[in-house]
Structures are given as structure tokens and as C-alpha cells.
C-alpha positions in Angstrom: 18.2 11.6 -21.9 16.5 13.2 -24.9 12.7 13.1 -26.7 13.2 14.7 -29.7 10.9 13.1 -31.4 6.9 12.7 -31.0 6.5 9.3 -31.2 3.8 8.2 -28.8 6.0 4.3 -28.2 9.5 5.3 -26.5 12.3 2.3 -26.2 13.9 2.4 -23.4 16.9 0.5 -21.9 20.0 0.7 -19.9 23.8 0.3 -21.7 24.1 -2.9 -20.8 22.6 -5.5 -18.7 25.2 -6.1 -16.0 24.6 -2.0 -15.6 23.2 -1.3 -12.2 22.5 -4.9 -11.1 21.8 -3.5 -7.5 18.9 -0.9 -5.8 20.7 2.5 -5.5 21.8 2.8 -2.1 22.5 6.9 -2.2 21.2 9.6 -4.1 24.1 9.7 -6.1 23.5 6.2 -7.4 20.0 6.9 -8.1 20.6 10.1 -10.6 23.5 8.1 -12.2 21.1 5.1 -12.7 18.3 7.8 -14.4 20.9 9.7 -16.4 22.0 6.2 -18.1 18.7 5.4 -19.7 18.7 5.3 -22.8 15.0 6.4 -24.6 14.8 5.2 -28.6 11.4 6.9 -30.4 9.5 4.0 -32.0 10.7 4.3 -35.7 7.7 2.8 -37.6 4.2 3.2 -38.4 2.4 5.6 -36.5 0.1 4.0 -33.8 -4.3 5.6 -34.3 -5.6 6.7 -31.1 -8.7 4.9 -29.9 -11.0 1.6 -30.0 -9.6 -1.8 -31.7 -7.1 -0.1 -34.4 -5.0 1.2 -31.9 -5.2 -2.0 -30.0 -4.0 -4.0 -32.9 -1.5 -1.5 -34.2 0.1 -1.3 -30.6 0.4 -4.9 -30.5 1.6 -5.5 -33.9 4.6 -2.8 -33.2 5.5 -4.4 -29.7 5.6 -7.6 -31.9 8.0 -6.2 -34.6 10.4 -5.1 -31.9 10.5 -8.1 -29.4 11.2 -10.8 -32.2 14.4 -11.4 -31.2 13.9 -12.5 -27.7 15.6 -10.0 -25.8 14.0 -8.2 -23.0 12.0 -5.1 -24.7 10.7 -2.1 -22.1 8.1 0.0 -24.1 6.9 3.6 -22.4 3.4 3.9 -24.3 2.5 8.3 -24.0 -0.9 8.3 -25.6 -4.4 7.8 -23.0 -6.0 4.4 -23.6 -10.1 4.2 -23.4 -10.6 1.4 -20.1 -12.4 -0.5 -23.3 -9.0 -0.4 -25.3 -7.3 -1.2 -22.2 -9.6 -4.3 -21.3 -8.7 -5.7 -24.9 -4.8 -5.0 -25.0 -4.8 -7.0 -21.1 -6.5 -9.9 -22.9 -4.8 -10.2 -25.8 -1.1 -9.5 -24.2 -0.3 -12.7 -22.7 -1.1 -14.9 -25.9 0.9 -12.3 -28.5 3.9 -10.9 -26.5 6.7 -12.1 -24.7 9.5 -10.6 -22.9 8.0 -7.5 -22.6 7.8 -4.4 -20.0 5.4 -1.6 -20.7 4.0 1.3 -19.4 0.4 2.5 -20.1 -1.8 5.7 -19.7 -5.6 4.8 -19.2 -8.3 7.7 -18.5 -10.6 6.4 -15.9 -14.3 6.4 -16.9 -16.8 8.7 -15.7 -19.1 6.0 -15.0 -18.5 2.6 -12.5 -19.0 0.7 -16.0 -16.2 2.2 -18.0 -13.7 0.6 -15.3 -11.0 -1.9 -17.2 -10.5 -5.4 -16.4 -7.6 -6.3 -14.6 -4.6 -9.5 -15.1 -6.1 -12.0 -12.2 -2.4 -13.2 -11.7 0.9 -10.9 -11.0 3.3 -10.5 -14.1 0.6 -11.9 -16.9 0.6 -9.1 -18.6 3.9 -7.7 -19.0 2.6 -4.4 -17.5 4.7 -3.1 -15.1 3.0 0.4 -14.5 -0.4 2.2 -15.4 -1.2 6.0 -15.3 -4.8 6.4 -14.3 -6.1 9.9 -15.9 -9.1 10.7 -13.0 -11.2 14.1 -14.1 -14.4 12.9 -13.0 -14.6 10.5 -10.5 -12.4 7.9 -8.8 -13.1 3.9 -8.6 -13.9 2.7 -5.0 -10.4 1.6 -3.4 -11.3 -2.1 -4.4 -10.7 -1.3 -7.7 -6.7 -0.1 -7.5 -5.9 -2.8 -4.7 -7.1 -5.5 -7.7 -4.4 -3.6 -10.0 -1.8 -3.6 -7.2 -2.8 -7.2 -6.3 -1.7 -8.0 -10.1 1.6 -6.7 -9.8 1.1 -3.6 -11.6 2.0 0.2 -10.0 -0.3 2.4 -9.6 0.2 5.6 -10.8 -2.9 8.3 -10.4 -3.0 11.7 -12.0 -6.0 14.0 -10.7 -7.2 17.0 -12.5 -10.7 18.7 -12.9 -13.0 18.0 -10.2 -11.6 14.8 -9.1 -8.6 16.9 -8.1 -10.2 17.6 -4.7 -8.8 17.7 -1.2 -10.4 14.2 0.3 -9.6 12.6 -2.8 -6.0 13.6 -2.1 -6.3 13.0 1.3 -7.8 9.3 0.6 -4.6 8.6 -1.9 -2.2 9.6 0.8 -3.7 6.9 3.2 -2.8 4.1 0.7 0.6 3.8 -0.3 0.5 0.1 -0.6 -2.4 0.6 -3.3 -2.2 4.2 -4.8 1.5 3.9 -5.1 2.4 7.1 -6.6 0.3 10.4 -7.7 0.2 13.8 -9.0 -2.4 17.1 -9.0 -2.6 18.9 -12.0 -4.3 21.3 -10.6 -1.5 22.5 -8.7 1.2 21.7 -11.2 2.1 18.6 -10.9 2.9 18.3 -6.7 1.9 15.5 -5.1 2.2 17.2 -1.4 -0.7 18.6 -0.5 -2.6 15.9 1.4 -3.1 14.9 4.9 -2.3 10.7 5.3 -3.6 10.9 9.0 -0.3 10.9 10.5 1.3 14.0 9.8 1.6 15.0 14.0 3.7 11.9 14.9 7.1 11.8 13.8 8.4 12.5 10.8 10.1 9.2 8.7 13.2 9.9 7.3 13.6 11.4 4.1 10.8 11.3 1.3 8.9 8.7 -0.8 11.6 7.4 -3.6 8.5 8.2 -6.4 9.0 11.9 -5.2 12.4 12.3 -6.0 12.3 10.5 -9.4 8.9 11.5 -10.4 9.8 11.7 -14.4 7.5 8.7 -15.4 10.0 7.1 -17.4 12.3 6.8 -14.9 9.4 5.5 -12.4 9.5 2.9 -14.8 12.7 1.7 -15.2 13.3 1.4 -11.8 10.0 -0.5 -11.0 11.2 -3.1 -13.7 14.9 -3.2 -12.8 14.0 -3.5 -9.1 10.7 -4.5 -8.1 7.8 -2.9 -7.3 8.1 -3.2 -3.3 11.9 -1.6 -3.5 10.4 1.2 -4.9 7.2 1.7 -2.9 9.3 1.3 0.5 12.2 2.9 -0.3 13.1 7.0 0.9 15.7 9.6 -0.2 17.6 11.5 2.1 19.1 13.9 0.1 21.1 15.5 3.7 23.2 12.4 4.4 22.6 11.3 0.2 21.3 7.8 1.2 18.3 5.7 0.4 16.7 3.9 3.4 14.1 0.7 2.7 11.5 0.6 5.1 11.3 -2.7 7.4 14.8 -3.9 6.8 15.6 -3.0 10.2 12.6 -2.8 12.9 12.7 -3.6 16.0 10.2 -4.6 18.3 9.5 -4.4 21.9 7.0 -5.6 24.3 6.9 -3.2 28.0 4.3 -2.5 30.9 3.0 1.2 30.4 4.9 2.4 32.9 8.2 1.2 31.3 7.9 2.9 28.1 10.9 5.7 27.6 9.5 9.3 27.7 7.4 10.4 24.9 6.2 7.2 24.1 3.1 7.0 25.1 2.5 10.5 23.6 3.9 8.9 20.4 1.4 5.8 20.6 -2.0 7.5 21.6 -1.6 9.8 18.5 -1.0 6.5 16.0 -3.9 4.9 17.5 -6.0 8.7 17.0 -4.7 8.9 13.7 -5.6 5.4 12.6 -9.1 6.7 12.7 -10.7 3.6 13.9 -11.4 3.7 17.7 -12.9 6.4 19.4 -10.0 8.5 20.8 -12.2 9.1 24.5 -10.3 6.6 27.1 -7.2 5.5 25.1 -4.8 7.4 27.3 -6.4 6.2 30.2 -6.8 2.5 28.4 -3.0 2.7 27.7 -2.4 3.7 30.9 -3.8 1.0 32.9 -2.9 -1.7 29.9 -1.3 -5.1 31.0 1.1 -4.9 27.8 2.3 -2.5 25.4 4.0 -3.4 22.3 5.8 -1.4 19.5 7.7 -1.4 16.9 10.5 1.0 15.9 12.7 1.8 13.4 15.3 4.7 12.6 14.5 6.0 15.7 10.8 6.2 15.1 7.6 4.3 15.9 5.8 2.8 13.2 3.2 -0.1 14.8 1.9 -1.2 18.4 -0.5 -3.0 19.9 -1.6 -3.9 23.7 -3.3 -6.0 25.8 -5.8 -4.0 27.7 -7.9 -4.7 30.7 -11.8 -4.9 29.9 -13.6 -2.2 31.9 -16.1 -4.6 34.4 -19.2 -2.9 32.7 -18.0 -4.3 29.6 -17.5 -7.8 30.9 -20.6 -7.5 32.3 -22.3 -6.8 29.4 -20.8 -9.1 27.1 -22.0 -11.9 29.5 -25.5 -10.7 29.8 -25.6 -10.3 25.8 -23.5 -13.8 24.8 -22.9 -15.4 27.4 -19.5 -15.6 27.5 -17.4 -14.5 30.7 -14.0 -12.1 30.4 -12.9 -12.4 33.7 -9.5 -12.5 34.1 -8.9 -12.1 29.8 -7.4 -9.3 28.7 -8.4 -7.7 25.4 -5.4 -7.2 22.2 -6.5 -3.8 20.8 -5.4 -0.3 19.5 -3.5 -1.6 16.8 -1.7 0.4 14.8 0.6 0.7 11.6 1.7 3.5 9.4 0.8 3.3 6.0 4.1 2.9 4.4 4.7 -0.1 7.2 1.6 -2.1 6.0 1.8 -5.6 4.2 5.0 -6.5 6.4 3.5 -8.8 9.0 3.9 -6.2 11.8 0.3 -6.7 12.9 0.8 -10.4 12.8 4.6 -10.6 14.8 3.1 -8.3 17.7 0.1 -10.1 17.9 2.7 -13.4 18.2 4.9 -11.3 21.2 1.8 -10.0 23.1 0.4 -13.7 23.1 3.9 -15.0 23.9 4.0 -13.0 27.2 0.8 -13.0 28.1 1.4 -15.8 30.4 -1.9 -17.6 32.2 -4.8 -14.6 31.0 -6.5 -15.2 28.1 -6.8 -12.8 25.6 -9.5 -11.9 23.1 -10.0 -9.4 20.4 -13.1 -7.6 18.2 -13.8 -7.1 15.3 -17.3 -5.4 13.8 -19.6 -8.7 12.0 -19.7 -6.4 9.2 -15.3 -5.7 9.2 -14.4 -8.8 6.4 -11.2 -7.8 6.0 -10.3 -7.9 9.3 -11.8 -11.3 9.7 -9.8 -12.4 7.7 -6.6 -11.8 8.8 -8.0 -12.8 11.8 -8.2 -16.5 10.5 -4.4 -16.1 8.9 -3.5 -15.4 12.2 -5.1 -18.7 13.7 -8.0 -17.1 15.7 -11.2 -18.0 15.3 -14.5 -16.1 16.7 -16.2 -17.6 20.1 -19.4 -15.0 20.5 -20.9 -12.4 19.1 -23.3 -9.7 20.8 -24.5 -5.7 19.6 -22.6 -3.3 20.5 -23.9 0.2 21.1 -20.9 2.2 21.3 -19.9 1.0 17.3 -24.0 0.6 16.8 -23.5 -2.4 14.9 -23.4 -6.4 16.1 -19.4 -7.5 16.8 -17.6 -10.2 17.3 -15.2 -11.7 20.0 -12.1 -13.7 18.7 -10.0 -15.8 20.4 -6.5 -17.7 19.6 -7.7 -21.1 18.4 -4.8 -23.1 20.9 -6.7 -20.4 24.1 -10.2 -21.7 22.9 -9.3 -25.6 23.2 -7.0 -24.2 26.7 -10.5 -22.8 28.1 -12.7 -25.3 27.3 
């Protein structure tokens, strides 16, 4: 693959299109698959940088060179404004067809200067976006609505927003920050701490890490999906490439049946998931009526449990509510890794805890002020029964039950 030219619009395509119809399953396959792209410098007008020229003149070219109705993949180098970005999303859909591009877009300095985003996956005909932070980063929201429209997220820190919690943060969400860089530190995207760097190690590393050339990002992204590439791992020792969650499996074991090192294992996911207070959960885990996990390549990558309520705490909930836990156990410390999330692990361990549960009743909570949570909540057919303040978490709460348990109990 060559770039001998400057063009900022690079063609790009494979030699033909019954070339590398499958994901790579080795290492081997993967370098061959990069090494057959074929990049072709945009031979025509040159393209101005910035506001509605550029926007027009970009459009106009990936006109010219997608008349004839074959599939057209166009890597765009120069930075778009968010403003020229919002335009080209809106106009896209209505002017081009059969089209796969790639864009650069330098994030705002202000909350304002953010870009619109497609409301529907594959609208566009953007497949990837390299976000250019110097300043300051969007809240989270704002990249999960990009991911949410089918588009990677690429993000490339430098200046002061090339910090180490902003690194940190971007490690923590795969799903959403798919792939990054520092340009402060040339280009590696390895200095960060996701949370979970004491449990053990998943095979391998990130695909994005091994075939980090943008271009080739690209092509593989629109060859084989966006979720191949953002759960797939090289293992350049045994010159494979493993997808995460094709082969989990889950299990559902008192405490004191759990194989040696387990529990070790488990406490430290729920520490790292950073959302319970890591006091009593040995102890909790300990004493637990159920403990479920999940593994896969020899590792664990999600649990849950049913726990037994402390009788303070069932005391208090029915002095504050009303409502009586005796005999209920409680589903909590739930945890997945990062790259694991979005797979319905949460949702198929909540299913086997409730399965084997047998005559208790179990309940769960969730903060008033946790939406998100709530939500899956409801996907997952529970529905909250009482509510009271708690002071541990300083904030009112909620207790959710299994809708069939609440019909069951009245």
C-alpha cells in the first residue's frame, strides 16, 4: 500500500469482491487482508478546507465517483469543523448512495460546537469518525449517541485533553470510545488504567491495536462489522484472533463450591466495577445463597449473586417502606468487564439466579436517581415495589422485584 500523493480523498478497495469474504481468523489472515488494499488518491479538483465550500466540494466529488452504482469507500484526511460536519450528516443521505467514508472532525472547545449525529444506524454512510480532542472532551452521552448510530468511534487526544483520567475514562468504554490514540506520547494507546487491570489478563490484545493504521481500521470495520472488530483480539503467540462471547460459559454454585481462586477473582471484579463499596463483599460473598459467573477462555468476565439481607437492613427497609424482606434474598454485585458489555450477560444470570432460586423471593436496588439502570431493569421484566433513603449511598433508592414474584407475593 502506497500514498504518494497528497490528496486529502483516498479510494480505497480490495481486488475483488469475493476477496476475503470472511473475518480473519489468525494473524496471518489479517496482515494479508491489510496488504491487499488497494488506496487510489482522488484525481480531481482539489477539495477547500472549511465551512460550506468544502462541504459542497466533498459532496460533489463523492458524487463524481459513485455514479456508477458500485460500492465506493472514501478515506477523507483533512479535519472537519463539528459545523461542516453537522451539514455534510444532513445532506449525505439525500445526495449519496452506496457509499463508505471515513471522517476527521476536531471537537469544539465549547459544549455548543458539538456535531449532530444520524438518529438511525447506516443513514449516513459513515462508517468511522476521528474525533481531534485538544481542549475538552463531550460528556460520554455524546459518543454513545455516535456509537448508537452505527458509526466507530475513533478519539485522538493531544494538548491538555491528553490527560491521565481522560485516558483512564476512554479505557472504561470500549463499547463507546471504540478505539484511541495519545499524541502526547506518540501515538500509544496503552497508558490507561480500565479498572480491571489486577484480575486476569484476556487473551491477546484489542484487534484496533494491532491494525491501528486508520485506513485499515476502516476497511475492516466496513468489510466486517463494527462489533467483529470491537470484540475481536490478536494473539500474535499462537497467531489467532479470538471474538469475545462466542464461547462463554456460565455457571450458577453456592460460595463454598467455587474452584480455588474464584472468589479472589470475583471480589476484585466487583472492587473494580467501582460501584459498591468494597467494606463487606468478601464477607457478603461468603455467606451468599448463590453465586453466579460467567467464563470464557479460562477467565471470568461477569457474575452476580443472590445475597442474604443483613437483619438491620430488613429492619430498616420495613420501618422506612413498609415492605418486609424476610426470607428474600437480594441479586447484587453484578459485574461485567468492559469488553463483555452489550451481550446480555447481565440479563442471562439474572434469568439462572431467578431459575434456581427456588421458593425465596428475590429483590434488587437501584439508586431513584440511576436511569439507566432502571431501565434495563424494565427490559428485564422487573418492576419497582418501594422505595425508602438510604444513608449508606445518601440518596433515596429503590427496591425491584420480578414482575411474575410481585403477583406470587401478593
Amino acid at each position: 500500500m502506497s500514498m504518494a500523493s497528497p490528496s486529502p480523498v483516498l479510494l480505497l478497495q480490495l481486488p475483488s469482491d469475493q476477496s476475503f469474504l470472511q473475518p480473519p481468523g489468525t494473524v496471518s489472515e489479517l496482515t494479508a487482508f491489510v496488504a491487499a488494499i488497494v488506496v487510489t488518491p482522488f484525481d480531481g479538483p482539489l477539495i477547500p478546507e472549511g465551512g460550506s465550500r468544502q462541504v459542497e466540494a466533498l459532496l460533489n466529488m463523492m458524487e463524481s465517483v459513485a455514479t456508477d452504482g458500485a460500492a465506493v469507500r472514501c478515506f477523507y484526511r483533512q479535519a472537519l469543523h463539528p459545523a461542516s460536519l453537522r451539514a455534510l450528516m444532513g445532506a449525505l443521505p439525500a445526495r449519496v448512495h452506496n457509499l463508505s467514508l471515513s471522517l476527521i472532525c476536531r471537537l469544539g472547545d465549547r459544549a455548543d460546537e458539538k456535531p449532530a449525529v444520524p438518529a438511525k444506524s447506516g443513514n449516513s454512510g459513515i462508517v468511522q469518525i476521528q474525533w481531534q480532542a485538544t481542549r475538552r472532551l463531550p460528556d460520554i452521552g455524546f459518543f454513545k449517541a455516535v456509537s448508537r448510530a452505527g458509526i466507530w468511534n475513533h478519539l485522538i487526544l493531544g494538548g491538555p485533553a491528553a490527560t491521565e483520567s481522560n485516558r483512564n475514562a476512554i479505557a472504561r468504554q470500549p463499547n463507546i470510545i471504540n478505539s484511541w490514540e495519545d499524541t502526547t506520547t506518540g501515538g500509544g494507546n496503552t497508558m490507561a488504567d480500565d479498572g480491571y487491570g489486577r484480575l486476569t489478563a484476556l487473551p491477546g490484545r484489542p484487534l484496533w491495536q494491532i491494525a491501528s493504521d486508520p485506513i485499515h481500521r476502516f476497511m475492516l470495520i466496513d468489510r466486517f462489522g463494527k462489533n467483529w472488530l470491537m470484540r475481536s483480539r490478536a494473539d500474535r503467540d499462537h497467531d489467532r484472533i479470538i471474538s469475545l462471547g462466542e464461547r462463554m460459559d456460565y455457571y450458577f454454585c453456592a460460595p463454598d463450591q467455587l474452584p480455588d481462586g474464584y472468589l479472589d477473582e470475583i471480589c476484585a471484579m466487583v472492587a473494580a466495577g467501582g460501584t459498591v463499596a468494597a467494606t463487606h463483599v468478601r464477607s457478603n460473598l461468603q455467606k451468599a445463597y448463590l453465586i453466579g459467573y460467567v467464563l470464557e477462555n479460562g477467565v471470568i468476565v461477569g457474575n452476580s449473586s443472590l445475597k442474604h439481607p443483613r437483619p438491620q437492613y430488613i429492619e430498616s427497609v420495613r420501618r422506612q417502606s413498609g415492605l418486609d424482606l424476610t426470607g428474600f434474598v437480594e441479586r447484587g454485585y453484578t459485574s461485567v468487564r468492559p469488553e463483555y458489555r452489550g451481550l446480555g450477560i447481565g440479563t442471562r444470570l439474572l434469568e439462572g439466579l431467578t431459575a434456581r432460586a427456588g421458593q425465596r423471593k428475590i429483590f434488587s436496588v437501584i439508586a431513584e436517581d440511576n436511569e439507566a439502570t432502571k431501565i434495563i431493569a424494565r427490559r428485564n421484566r422487573t418492576r419497582q415495589v418501594a422505595s425508602y433513603y438510604s444513608e449508606k449511598a445518601g440518596k433515596p433508592v429503590g427496591i425491584w422485584m420480578p414482575e411474575w414474584m410481585i403477583d406470587n407475593n401478593e
